[in-house]
PDB file of N, CA, C and O in Angstrom:
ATOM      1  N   UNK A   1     129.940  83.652  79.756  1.00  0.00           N
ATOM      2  CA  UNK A   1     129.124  82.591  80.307  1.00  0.00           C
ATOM      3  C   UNK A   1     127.961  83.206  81.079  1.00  0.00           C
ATOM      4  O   UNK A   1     127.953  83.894  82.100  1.00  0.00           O
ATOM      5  N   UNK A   2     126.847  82.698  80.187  1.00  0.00           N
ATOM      6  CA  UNK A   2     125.076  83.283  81.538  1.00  0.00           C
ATOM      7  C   UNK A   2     125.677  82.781  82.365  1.00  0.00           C
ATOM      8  O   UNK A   2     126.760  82.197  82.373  1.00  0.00           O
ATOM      9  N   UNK A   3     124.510  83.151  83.564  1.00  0.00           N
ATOM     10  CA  UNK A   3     124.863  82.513  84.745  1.00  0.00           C
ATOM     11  C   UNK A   3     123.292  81.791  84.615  1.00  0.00           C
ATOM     12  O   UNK A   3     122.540  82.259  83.761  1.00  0.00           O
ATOM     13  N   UNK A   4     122.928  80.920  85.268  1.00  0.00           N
ATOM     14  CA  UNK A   4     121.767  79.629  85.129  1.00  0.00           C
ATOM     15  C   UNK A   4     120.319  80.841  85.026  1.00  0.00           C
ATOM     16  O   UNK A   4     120.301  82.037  85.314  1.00  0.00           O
ATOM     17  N   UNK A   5     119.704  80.341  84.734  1.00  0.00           N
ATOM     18  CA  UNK A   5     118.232  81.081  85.019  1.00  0.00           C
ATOM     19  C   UNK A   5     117.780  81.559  86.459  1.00  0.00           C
ATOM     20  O   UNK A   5     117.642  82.710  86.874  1.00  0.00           O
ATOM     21  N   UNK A   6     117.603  80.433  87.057  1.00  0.00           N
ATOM     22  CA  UNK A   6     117.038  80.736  87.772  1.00  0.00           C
ATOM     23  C   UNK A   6     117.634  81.825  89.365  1.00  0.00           C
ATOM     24  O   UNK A   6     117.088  82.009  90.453  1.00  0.00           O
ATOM     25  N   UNK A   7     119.010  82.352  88.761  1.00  0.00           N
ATOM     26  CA  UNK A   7     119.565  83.092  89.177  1.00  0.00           C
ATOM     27  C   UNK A   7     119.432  84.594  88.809  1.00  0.00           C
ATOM     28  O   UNK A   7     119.482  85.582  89.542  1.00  0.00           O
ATOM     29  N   UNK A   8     119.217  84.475  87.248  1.00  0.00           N
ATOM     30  CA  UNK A   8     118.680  85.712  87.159  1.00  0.00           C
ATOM     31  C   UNK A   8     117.717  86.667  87.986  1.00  0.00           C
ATOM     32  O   UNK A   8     116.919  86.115  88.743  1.00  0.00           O
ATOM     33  N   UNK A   9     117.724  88.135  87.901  1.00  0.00           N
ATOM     34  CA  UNK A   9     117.131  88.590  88.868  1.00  0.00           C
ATOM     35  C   UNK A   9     115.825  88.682  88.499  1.00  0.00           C
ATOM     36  O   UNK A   9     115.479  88.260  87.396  1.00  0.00           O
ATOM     37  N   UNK A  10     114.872  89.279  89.424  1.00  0.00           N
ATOM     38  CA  UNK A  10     113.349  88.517  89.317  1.00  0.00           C
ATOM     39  C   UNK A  10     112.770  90.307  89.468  1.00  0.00           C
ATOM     40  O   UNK A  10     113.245  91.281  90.052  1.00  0.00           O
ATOM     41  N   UNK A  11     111.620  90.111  88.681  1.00  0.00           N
ATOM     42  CA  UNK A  11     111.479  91.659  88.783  1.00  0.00           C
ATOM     43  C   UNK A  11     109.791  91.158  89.153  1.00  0.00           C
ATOM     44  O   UNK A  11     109.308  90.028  89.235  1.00  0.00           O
ATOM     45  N   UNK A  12     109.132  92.601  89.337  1.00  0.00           N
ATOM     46  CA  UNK A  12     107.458  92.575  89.228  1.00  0.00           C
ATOM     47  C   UNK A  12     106.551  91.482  90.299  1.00  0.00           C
ATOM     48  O   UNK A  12     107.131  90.439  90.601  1.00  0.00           O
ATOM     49  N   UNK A  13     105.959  91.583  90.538  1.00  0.00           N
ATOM     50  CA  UNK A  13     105.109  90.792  91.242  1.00  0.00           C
ATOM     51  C   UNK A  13     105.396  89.324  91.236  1.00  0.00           C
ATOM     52  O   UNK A  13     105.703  88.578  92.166  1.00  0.00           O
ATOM     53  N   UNK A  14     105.193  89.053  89.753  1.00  0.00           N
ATOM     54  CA  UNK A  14     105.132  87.676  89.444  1.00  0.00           C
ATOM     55  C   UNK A  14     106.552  87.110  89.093  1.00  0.00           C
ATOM     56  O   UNK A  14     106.843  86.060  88.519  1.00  0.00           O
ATOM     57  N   UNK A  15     107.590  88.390  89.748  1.00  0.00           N
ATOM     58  CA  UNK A  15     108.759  87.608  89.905  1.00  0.00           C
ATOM     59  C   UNK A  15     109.525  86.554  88.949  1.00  0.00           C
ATOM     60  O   UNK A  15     110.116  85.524  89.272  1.00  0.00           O
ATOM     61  N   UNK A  16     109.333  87.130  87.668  1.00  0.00           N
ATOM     62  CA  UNK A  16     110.069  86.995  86.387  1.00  0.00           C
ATOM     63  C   UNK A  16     111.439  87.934  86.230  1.00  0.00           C
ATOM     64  O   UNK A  16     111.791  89.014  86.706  1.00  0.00           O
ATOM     65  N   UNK A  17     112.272  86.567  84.943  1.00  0.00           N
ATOM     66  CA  UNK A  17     113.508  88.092  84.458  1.00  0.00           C
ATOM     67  C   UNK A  17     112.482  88.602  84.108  1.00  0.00           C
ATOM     68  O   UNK A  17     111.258  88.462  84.105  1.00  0.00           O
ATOM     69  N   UNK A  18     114.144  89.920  83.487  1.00  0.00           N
ATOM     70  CA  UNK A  18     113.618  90.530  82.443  1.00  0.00           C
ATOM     71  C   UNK A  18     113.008  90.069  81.318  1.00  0.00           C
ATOM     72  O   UNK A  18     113.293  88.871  81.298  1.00  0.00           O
ATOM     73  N   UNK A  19     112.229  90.357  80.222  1.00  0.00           N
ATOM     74  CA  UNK A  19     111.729  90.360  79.150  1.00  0.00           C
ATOM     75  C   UNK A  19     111.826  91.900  78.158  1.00  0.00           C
ATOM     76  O   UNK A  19     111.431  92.939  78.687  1.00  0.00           O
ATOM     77  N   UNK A  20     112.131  91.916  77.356  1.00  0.00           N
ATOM     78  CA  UNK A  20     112.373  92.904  76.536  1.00  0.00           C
ATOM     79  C   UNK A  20     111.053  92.998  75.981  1.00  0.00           C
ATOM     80  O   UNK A  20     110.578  94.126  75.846  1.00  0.00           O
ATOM     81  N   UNK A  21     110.222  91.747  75.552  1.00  0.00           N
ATOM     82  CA  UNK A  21     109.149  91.972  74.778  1.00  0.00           C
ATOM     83  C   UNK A  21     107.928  92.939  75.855  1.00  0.00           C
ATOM     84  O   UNK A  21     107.209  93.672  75.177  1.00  0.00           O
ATOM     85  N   UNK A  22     107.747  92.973  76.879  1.00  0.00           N
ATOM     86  CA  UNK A  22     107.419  93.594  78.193  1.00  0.00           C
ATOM     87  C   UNK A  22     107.102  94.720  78.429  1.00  0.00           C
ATOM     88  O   UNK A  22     108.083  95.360  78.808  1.00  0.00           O
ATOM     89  N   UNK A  23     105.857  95.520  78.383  1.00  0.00           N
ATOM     90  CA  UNK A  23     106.198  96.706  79.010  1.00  0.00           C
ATOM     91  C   UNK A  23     106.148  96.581  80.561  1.00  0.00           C
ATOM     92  O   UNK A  23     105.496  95.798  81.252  1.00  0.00           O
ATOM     93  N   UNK A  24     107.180  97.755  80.988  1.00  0.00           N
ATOM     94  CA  UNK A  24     107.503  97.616  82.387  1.00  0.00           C
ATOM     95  C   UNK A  24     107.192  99.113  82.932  1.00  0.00           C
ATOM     96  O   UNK A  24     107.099 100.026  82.113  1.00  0.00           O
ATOM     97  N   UNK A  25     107.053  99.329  84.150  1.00  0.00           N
ATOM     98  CA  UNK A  25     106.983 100.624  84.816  1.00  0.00           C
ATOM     99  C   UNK A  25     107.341 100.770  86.343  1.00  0.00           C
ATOM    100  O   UNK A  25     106.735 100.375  87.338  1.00  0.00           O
ATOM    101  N   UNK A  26     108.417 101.403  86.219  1.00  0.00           N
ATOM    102  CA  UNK A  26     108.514 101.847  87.862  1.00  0.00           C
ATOM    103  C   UNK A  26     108.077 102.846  88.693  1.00  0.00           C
ATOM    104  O   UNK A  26     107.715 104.007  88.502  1.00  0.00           O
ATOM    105  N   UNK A  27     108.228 101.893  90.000  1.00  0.00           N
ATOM    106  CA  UNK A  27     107.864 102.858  91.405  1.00  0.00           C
ATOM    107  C   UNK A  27     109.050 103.561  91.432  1.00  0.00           C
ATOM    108  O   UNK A  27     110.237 103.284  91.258  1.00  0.00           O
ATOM    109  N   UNK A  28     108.052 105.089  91.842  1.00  0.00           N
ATOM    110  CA  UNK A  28     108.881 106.264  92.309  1.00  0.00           C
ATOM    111  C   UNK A  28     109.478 106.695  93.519  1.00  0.00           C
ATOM    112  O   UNK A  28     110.219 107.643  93.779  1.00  0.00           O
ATOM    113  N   UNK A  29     108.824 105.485  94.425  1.00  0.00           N
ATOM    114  CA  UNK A  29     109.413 105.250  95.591  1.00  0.00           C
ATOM    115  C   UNK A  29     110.305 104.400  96.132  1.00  0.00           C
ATOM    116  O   UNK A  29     111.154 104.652  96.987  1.00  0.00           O
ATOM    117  N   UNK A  30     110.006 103.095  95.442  1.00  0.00           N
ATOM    118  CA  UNK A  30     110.765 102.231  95.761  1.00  0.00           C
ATOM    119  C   UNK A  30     111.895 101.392  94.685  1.00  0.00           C
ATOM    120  O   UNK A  30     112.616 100.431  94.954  1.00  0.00           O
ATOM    121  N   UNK A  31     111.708 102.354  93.027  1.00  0.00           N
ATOM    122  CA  UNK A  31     112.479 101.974  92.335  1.00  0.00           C
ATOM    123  C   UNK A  31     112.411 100.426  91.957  1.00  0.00           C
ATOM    124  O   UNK A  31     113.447  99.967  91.475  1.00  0.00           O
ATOM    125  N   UNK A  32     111.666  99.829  92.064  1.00  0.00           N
ATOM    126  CA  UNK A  32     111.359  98.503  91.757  1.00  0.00           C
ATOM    127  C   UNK A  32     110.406  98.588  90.188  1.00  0.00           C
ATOM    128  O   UNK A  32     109.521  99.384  89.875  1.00  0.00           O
ATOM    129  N   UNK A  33     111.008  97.416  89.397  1.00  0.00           N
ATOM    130  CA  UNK A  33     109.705  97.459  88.322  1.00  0.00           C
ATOM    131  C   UNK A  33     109.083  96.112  88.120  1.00  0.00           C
ATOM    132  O   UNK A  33     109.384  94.936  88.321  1.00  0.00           O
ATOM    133  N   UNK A  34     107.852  96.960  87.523  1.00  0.00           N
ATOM    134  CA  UNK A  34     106.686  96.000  87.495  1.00  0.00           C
ATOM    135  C   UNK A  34     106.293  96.027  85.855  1.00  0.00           C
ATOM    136  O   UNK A  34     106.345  96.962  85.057  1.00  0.00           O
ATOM    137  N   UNK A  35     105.780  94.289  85.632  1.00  0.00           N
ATOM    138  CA  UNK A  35     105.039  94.629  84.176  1.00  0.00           C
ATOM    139  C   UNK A  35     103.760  95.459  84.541  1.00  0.00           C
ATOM    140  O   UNK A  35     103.165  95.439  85.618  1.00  0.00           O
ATOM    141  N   UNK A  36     103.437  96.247  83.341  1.00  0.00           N
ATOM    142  CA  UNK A  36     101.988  97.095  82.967  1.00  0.00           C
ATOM    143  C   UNK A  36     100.918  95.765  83.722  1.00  0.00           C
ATOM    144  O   UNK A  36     100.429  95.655  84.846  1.00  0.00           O
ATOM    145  N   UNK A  37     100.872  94.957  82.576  1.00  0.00           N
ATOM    146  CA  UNK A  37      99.976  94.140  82.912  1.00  0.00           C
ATOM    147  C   UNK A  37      99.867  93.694  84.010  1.00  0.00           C
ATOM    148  O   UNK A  37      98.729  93.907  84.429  1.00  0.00           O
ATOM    149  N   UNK A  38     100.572  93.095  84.812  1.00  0.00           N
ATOM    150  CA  UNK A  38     100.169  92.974  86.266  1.00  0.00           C
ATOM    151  C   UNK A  38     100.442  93.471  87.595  1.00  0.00           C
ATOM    152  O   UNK A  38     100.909  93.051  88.654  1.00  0.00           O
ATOM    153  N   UNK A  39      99.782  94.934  86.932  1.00  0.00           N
ATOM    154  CA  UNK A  39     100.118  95.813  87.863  1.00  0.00           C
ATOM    155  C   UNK A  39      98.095  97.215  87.399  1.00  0.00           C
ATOM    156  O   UNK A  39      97.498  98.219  87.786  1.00  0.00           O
ATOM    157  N   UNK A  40      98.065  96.344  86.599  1.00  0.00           N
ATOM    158  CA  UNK A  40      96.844  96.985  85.617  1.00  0.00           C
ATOM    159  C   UNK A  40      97.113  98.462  85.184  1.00  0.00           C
ATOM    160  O   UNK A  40      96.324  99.383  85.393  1.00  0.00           O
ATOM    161  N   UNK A  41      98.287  98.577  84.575  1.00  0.00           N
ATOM    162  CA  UNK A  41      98.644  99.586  83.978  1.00  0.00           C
ATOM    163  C   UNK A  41      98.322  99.404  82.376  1.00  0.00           C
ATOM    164  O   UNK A  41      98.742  98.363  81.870  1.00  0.00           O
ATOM    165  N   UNK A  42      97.663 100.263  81.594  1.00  0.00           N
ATOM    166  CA  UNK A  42      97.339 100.389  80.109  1.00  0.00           C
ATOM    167  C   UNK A  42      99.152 100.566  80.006  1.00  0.00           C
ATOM    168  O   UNK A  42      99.910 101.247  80.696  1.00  0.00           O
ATOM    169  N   UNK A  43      99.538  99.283  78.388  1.00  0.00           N
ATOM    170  CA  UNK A  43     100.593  99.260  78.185  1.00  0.00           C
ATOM    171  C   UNK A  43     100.526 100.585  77.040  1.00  0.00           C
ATOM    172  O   UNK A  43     101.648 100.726  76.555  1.00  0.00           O
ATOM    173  N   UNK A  44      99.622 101.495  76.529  1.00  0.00           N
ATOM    174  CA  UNK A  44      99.276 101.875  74.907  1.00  0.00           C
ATOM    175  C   UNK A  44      99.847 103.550  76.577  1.00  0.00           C
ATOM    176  O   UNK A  44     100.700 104.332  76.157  1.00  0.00           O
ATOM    177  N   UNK A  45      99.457 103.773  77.752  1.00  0.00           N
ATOM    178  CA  UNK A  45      99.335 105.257  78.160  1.00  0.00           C
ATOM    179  C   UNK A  45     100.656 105.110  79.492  1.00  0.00           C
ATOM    180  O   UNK A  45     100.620 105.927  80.412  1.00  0.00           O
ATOM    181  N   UNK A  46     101.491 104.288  79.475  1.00  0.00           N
ATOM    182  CA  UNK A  46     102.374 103.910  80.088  1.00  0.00           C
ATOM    183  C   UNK A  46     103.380 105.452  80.316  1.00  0.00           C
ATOM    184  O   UNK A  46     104.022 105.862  81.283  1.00  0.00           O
ATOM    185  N   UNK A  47     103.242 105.775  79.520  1.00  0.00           N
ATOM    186  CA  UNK A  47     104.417 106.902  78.940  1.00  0.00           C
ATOM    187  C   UNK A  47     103.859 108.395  79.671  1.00  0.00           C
ATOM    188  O   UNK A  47     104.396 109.487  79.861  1.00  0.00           O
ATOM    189  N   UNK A  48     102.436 107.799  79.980  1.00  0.00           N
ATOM    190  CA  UNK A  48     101.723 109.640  80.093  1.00  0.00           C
ATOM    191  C   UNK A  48     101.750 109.522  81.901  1.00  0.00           C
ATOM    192  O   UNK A  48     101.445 110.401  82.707  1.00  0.00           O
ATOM    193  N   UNK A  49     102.174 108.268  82.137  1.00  0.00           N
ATOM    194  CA  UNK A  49     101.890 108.506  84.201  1.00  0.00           C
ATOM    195  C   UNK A  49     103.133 109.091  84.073  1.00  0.00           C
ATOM    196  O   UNK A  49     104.091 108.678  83.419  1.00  0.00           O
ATOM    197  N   UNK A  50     103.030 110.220  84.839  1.00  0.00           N
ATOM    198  CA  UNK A  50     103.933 110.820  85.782  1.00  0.00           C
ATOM    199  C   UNK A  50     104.479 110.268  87.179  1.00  0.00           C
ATOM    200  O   UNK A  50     105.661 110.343  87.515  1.00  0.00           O
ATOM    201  N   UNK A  51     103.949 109.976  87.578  1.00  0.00           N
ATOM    202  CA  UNK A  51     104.260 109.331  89.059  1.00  0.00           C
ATOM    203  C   UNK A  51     103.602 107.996  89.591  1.00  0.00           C
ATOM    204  O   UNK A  51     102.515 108.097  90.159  1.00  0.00           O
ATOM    205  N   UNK A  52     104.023 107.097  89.486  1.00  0.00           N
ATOM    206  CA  UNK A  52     103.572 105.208  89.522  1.00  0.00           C
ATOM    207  C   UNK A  52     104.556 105.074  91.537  1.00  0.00           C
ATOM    208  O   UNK A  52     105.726 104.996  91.909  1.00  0.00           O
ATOM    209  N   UNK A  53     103.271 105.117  92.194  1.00  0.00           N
ATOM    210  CA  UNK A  53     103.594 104.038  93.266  1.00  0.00           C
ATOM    211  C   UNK A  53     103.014 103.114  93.616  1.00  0.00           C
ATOM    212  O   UNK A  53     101.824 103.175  93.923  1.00  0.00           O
ATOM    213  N   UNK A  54     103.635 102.154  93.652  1.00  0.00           N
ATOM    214  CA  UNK A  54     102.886 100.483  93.604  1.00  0.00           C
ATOM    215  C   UNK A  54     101.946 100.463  94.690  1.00  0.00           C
ATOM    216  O   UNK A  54     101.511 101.407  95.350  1.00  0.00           O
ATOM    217  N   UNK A  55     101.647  98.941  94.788  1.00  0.00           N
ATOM    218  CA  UNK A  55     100.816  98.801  95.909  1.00  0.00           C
ATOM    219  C   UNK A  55     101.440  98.330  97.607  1.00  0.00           C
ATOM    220  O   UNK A  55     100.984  98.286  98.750  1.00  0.00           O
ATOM    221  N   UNK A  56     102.229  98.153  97.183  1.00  0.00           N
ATOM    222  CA  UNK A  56     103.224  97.940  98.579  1.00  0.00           C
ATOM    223  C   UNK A  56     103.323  99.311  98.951  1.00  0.00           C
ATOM    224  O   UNK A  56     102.483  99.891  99.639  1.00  0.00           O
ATOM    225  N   UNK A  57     104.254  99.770  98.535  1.00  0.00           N
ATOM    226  CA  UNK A  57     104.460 101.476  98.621  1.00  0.00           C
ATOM    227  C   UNK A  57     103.296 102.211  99.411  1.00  0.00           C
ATOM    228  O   UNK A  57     103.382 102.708 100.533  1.00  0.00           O
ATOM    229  N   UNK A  58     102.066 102.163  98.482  1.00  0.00           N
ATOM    230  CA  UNK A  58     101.093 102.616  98.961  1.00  0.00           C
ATOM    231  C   UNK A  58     100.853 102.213 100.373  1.00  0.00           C
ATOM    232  O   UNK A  58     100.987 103.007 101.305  1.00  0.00           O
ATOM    233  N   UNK A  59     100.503 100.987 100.518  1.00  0.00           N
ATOM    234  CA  UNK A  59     100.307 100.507 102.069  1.00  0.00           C
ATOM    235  C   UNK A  59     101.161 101.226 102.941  1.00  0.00           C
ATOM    236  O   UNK A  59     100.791 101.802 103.964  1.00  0.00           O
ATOM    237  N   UNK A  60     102.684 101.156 102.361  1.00  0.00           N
ATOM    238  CA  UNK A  60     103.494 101.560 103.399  1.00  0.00           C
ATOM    239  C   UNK A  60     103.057 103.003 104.078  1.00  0.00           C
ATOM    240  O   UNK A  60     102.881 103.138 105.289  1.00  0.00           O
ATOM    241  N   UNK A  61     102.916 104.015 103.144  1.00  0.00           N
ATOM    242  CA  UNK A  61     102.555 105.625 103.728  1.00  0.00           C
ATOM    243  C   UNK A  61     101.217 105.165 104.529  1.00  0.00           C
ATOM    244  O   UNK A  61     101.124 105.467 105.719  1.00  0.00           O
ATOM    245  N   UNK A  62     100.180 104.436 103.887  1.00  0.00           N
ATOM    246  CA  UNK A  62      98.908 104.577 105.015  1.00  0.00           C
ATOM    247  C   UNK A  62      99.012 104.136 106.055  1.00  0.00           C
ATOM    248  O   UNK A  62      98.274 104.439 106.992  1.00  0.00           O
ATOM    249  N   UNK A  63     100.117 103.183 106.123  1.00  0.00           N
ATOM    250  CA  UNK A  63     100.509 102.533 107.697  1.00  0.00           C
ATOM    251  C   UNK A  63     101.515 103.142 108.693  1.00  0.00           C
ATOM    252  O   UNK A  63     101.817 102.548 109.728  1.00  0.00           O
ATOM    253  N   UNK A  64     102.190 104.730 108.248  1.00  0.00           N
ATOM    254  CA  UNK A  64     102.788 105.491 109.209  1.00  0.00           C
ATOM    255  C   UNK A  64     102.405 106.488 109.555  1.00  0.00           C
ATOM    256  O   UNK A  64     103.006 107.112 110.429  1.00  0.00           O
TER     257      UNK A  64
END
């Protein structure tokens, strides 16, 4: 038995499930993922970042 939708867990900014059809990419800091797209990551060079920290993340180091 799913459990309802809107229980599912919520990923990325815009706080969607998962999607398989999706490219996704995570922070190296905070282990959270985000779609490419709204995060303005090229979905075609996804594979070649080495190190993705979001924009939260980011704030966080400039603010300590």
């Amino acid at each position: 038995m799913m459990p309802e939708p809107e229980k599912w867990p919520k990923y990325c900014l815009c706080e969607s499930p998962y999607c398989a059809d999706l490219a996704y990419i995570q922070c190296d800091s905070c282990d959270n993922w985000f779609h490419c797209k709204c995060v303005g990551v090229d979905e075609k060079n996804v594979h070649e970042i080495k190190n993705y920290v979001c924009a939260k993340c980011q704030m966080n180091k400039k603010n300590i």
